[in-house]
KEFIVEX-743048 format. One record per residue: residue number from 0; residue in three letters; z, y, x of N, C-alpha, C in turn. Coordinates in nm, 4 decimals. Layout:
BEGIN
+-----+---------+----------+----------+----------+----------+----------+----------+----------+----------+----------+
! num ! residuo !     n.zz !     n.yy !     n.xx !    ca.zz !    ca.yy !    ca.xx !     c.zz !     c.yy !     c.xx !
+-----+---------+----------+----------+----------+----------+----------+----------+----------+----------+----------+
! NUM !     ALA !        Z !        Y !        X !        Z !        Y !        X !        Z !        Y !        X !
...
+-----+---------+----------+----------+----------+----------+----------+----------+----------+----------+----------+
END
This chain:
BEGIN
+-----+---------+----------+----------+----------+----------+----------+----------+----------+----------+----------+
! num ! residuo !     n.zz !     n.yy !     n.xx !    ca.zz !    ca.yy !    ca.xx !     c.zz !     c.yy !     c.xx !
+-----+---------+----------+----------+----------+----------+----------+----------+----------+----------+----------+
!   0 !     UNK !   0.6375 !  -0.5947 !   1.9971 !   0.5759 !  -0.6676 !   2.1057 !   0.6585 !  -0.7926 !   2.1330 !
!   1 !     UNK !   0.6004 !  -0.9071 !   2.1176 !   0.6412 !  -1.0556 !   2.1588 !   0.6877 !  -1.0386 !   2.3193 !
!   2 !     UNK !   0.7854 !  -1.1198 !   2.3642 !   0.8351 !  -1.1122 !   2.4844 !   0.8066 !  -1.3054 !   2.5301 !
!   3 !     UNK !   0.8338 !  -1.4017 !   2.3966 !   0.8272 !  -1.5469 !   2.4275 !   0.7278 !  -1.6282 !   2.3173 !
!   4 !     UNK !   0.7300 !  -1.7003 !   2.3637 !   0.5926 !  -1.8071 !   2.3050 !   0.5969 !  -1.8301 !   2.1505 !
!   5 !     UNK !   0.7468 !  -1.8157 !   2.1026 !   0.7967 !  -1.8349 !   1.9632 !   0.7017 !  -1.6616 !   1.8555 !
!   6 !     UNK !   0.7932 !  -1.6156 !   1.9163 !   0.7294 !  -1.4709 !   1.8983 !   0.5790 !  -1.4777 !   1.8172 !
!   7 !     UNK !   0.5507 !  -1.4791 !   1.9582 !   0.3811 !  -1.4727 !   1.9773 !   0.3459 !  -1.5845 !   1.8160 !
!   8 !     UNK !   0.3877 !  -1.7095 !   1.8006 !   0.3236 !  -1.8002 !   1.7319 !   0.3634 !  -1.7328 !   1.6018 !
!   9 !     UNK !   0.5045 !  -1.7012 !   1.5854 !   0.5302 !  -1.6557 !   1.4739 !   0.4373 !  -1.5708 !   1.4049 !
!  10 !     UNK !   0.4099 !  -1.4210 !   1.5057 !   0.3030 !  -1.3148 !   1.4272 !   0.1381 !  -1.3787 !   1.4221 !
!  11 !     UNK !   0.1163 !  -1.5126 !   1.4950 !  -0.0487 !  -1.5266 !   1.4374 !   0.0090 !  -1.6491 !   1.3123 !
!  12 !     UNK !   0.1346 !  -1.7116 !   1.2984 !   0.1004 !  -1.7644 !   1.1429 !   0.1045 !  -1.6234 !   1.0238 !
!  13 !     UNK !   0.1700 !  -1.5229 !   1.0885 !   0.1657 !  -1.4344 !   0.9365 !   0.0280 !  -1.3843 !   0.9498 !
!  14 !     UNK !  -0.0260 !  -1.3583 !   1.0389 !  -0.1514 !  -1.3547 !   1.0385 !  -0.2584 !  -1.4065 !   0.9667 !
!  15 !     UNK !  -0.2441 !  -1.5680 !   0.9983 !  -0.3508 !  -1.6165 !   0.8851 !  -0.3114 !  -1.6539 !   0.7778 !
!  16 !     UNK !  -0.1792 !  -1.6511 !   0.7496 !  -0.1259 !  -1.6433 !   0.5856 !  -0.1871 !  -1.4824 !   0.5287 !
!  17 !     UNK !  -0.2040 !  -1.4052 !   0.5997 !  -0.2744 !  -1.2840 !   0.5067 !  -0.4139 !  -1.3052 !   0.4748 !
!  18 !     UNK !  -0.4481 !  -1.3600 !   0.6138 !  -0.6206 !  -1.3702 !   0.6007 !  -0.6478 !  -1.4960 !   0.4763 !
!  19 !     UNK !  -0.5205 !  -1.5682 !   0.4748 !  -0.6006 !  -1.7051 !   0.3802 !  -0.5666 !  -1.6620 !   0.2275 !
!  20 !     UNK !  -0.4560 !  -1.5211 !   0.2095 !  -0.4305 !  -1.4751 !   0.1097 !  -0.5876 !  -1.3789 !   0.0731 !
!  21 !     UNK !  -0.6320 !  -1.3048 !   0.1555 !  -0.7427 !  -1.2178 !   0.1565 !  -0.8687 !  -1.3285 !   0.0814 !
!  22 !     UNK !  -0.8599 !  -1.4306 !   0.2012 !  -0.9982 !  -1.5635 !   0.0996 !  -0.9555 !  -1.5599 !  -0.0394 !
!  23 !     UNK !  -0.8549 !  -1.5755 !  -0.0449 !  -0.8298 !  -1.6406 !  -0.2228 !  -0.7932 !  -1.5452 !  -0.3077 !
!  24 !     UNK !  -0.8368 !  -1.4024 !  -0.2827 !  -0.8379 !  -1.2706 !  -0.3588 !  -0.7324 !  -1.2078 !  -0.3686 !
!  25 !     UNK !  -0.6387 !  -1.2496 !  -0.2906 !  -0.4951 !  -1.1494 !  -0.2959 !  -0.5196 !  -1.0577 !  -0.2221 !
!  26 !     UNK !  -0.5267 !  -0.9117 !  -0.2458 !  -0.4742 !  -0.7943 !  -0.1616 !  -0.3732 !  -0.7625 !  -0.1478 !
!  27 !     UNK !  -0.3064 !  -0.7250 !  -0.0055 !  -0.1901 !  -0.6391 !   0.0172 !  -0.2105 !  -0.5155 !   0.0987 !
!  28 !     UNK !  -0.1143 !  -0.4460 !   0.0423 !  -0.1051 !  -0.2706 !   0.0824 !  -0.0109 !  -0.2070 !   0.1585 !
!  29 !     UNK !  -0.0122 !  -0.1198 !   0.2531 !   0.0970 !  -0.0235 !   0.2192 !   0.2033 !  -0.0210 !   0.1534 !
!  30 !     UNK !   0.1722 !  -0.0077 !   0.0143 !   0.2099 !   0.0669 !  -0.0761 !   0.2496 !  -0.0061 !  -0.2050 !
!  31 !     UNK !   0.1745 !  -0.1137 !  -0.1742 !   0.2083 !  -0.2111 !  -0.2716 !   0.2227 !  -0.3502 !  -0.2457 !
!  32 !     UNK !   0.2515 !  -0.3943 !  -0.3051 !   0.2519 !  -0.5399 !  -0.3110 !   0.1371 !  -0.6773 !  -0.3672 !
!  33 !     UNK !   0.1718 !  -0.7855 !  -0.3604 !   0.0173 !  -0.8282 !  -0.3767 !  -0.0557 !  -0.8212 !  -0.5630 !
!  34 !     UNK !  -0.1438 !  -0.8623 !  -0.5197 !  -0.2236 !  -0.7840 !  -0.6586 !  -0.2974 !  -0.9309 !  -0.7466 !
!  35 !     UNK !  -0.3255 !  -0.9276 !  -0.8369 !  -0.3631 !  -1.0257 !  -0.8751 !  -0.5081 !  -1.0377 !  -0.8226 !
!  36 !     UNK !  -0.5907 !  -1.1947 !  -0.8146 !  -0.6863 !  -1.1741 !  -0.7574 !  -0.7875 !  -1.1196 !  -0.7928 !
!  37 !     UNK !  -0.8431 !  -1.0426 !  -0.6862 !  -1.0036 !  -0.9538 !  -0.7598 !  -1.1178 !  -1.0021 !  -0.7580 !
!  38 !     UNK !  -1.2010 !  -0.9538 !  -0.8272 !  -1.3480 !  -0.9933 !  -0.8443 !  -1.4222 !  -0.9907 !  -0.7177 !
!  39 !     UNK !  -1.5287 !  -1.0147 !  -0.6771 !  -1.5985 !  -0.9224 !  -0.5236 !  -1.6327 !  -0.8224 !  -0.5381 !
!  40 !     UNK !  -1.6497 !  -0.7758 !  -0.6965 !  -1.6940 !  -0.6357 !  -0.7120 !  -1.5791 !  -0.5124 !  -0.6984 !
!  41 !     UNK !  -1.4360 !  -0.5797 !  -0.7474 !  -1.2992 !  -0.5534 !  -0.7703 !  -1.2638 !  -0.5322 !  -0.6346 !
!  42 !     UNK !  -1.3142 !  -0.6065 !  -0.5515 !  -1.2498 !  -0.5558 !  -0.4236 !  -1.3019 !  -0.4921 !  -0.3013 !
!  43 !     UNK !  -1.4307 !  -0.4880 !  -0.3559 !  -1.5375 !  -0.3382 !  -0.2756 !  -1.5177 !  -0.2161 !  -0.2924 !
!  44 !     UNK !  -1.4837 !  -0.2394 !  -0.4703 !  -1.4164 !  -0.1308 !  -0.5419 !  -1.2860 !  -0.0665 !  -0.4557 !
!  45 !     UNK !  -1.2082 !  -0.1592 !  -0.4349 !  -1.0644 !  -0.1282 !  -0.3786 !  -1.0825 !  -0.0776 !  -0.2308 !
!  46 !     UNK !  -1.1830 !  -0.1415 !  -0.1567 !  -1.1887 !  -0.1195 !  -0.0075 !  -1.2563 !   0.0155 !  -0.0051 !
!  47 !     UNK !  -1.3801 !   0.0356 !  -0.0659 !  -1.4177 !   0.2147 !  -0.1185 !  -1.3004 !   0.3020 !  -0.1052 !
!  48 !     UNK !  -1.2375 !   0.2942 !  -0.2189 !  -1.1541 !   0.3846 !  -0.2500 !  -1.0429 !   0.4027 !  -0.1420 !
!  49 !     UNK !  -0.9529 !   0.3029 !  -0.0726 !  -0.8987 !   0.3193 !   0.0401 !  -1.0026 !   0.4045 !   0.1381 !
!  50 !     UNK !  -1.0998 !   0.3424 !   0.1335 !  -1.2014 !   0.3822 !   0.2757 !  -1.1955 !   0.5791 !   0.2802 !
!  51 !     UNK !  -1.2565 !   0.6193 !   0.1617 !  -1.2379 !   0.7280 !   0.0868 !  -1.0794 !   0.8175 !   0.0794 !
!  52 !     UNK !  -1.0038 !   0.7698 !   0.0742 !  -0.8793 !   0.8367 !   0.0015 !  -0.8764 !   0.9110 !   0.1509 !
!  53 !     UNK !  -0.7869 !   1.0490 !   0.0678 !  -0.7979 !   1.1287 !   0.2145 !  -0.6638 !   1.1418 !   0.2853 !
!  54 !     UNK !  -0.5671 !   1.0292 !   0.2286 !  -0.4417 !   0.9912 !   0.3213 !  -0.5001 !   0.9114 !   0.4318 !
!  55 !     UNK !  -0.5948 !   0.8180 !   0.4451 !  -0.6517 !   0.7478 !   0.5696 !  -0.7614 !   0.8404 !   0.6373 !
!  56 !     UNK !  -0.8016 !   0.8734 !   0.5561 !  -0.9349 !   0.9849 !   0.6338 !  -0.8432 !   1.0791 !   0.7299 !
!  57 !     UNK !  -0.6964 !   1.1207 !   0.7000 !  -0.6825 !   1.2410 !   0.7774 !  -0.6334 !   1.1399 !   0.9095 !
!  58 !     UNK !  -0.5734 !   1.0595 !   0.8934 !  -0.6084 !   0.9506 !   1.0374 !  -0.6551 !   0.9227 !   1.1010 !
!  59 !     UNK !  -0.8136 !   0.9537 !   1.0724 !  -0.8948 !   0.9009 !   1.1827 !  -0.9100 !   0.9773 !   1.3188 !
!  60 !     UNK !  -0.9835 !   0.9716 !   1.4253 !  -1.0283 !   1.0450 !   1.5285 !  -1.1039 !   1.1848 !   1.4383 !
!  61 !     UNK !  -1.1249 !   1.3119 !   1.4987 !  -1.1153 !   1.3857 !   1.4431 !  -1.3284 !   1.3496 !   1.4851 !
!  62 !     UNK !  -1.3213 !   1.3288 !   1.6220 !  -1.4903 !   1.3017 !   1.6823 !  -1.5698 !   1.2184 !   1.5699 !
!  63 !     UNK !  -1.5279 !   1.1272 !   1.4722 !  -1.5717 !   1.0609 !   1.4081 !  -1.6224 !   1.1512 !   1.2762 !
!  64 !     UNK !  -1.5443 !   1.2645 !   1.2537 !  -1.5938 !   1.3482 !   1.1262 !  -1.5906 !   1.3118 !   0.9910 !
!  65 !     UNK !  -1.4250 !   1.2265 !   0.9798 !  -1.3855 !   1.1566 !   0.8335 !  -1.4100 !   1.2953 !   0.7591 !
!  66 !     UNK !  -1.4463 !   1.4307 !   0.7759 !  -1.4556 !   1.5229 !   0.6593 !  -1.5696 !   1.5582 !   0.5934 !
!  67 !     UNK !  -1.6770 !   1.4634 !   0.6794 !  -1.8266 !   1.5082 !   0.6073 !  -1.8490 !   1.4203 !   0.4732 !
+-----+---------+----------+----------+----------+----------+----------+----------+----------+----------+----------+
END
């Protein structure tokens, strides 16, 4: 949590340095590091399979029913 104005500015430039990495097909993870850029099909592919994997599913709200 930011306490001063520096702070604050600092975490929205890393912010849109991810998002402008995300436009130009770089993914970053967890788990990994960035990836070379993907296709749009390459990275529906990738967002599926995260979406899916059942290390994030057991995260969710349980009311939502990530087990059906």
């Amino acid at each position: 949590m930011c306490a001063t104005d520096n702070c604050f500015y600092a975490q929205a430039q890393l912010h849109v340095r991810e998002i402008e990495l995300r436009l130009k097909g770089l993914i970053t993870g967890k788990a990994r590091g960035f990836t070379i850029p993907l296709s749009v099909e390459g990275q529906v592919s990738l967002l599926i399979s995260e979406a899916t994997a059942d290390k994030n599913l057991c995260q969710m709200y349980i009311g939502w029913a990530p087990y059906l």
